[in-house]
C-alpha positions as a printed NumPy array, in Angstrom:
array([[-23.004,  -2.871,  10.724],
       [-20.745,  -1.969,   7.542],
       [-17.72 ,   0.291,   8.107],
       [-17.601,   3.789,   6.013],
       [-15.334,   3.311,   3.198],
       [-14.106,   7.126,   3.958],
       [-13.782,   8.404,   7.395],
       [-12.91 ,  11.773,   6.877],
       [-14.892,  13.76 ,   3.819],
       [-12.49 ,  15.189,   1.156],
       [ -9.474,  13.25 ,   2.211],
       [ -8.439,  10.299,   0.404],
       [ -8.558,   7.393,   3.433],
       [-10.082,   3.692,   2.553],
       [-10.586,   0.913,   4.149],
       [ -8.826,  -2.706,   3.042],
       [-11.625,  -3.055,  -0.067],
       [-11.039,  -0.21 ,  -1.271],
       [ -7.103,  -0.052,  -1.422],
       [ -7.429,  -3.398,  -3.147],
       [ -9.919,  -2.029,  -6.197],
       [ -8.933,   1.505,  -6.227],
       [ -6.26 ,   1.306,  -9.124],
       [ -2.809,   0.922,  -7.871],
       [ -2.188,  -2.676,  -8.632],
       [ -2.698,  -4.394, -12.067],
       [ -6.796,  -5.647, -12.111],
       [ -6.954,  -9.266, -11.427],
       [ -3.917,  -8.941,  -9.681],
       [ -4.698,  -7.627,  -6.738],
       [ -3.523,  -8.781,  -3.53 ],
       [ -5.615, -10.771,  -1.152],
       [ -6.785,  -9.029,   2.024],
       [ -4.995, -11.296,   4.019],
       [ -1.901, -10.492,   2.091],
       [ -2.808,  -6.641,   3.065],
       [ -3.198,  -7.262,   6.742],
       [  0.387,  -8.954,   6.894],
       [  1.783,  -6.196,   4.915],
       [  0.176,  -3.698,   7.996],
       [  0.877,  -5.527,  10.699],
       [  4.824,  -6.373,   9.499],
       [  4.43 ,  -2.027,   8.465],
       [  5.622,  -2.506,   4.713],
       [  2.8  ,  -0.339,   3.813],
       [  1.887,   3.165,   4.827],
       [ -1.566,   3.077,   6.874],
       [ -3.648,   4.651,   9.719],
       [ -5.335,   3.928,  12.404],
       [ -8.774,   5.794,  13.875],
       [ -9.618,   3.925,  16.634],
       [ -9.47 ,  -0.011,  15.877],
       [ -9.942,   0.75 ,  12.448],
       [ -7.181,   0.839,   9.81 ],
       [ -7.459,   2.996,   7.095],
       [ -5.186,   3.48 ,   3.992],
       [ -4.286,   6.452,   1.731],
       [ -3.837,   4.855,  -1.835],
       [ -1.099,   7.766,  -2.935],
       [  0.518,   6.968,  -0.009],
       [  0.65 ,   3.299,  -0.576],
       [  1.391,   3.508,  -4.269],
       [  4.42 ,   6.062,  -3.804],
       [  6.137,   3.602,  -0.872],
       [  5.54 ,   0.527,  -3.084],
       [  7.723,   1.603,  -6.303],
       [  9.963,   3.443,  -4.257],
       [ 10.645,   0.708,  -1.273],
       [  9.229,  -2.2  ,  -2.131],
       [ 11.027,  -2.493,  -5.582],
       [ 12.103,  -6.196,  -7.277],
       [ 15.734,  -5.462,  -8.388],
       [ 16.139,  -6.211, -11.725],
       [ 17.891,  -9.037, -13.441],
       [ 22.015,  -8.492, -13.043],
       [ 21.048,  -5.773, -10.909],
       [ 23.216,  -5.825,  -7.204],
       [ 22.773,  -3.878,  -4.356],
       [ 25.524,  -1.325,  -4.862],
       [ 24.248,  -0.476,  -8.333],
       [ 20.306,   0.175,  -7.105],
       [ 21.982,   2.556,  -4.667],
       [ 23.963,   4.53 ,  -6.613],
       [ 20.575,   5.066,  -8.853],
       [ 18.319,   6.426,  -5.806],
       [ 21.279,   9.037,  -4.628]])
């Protein structure tokens, strides 16, 4: 028995598949699902759960990875990434 890939009509929930193909990272890039399901269960990314099924809004996901998840830049310390975000 496959899982719906949308729970809820008109809202924007997926399932693991379809946060992996639906745009936010670069194609051919995209992490593995076992990559996603350590990302859930440490909570780095956004997701919710119906039941014992996780589901994930891709807006969500995309606006906490380049605002939390961000790679400082080169030179770049702590104090200075900071002062940028305040």
């Amino acid at each position: 028995m496959e899982t719906p890939t949308n729970p809820f009509p008109g809202s924007q929930l997926t399932d693991i598949n379809g946060l992996r193909f639906c745009g936010i990272f670069p194609k051919g890039k995209e992490p593995s699902i076992r990559t996603l399901r350590s990302w859930t269960q440490l909570r780095r990314i956004p997701h919710h759960r119906v039941g014992h099924f996780v589901y994930y809004d891709p807006n969500e996901v995309s606006a906490h990875i380049r605002t939390h998840l961000r790679v400082p830049a080169r030179g770049e310390t702590d104090a200075t990434r900071r002062s940028t975000f305040k």
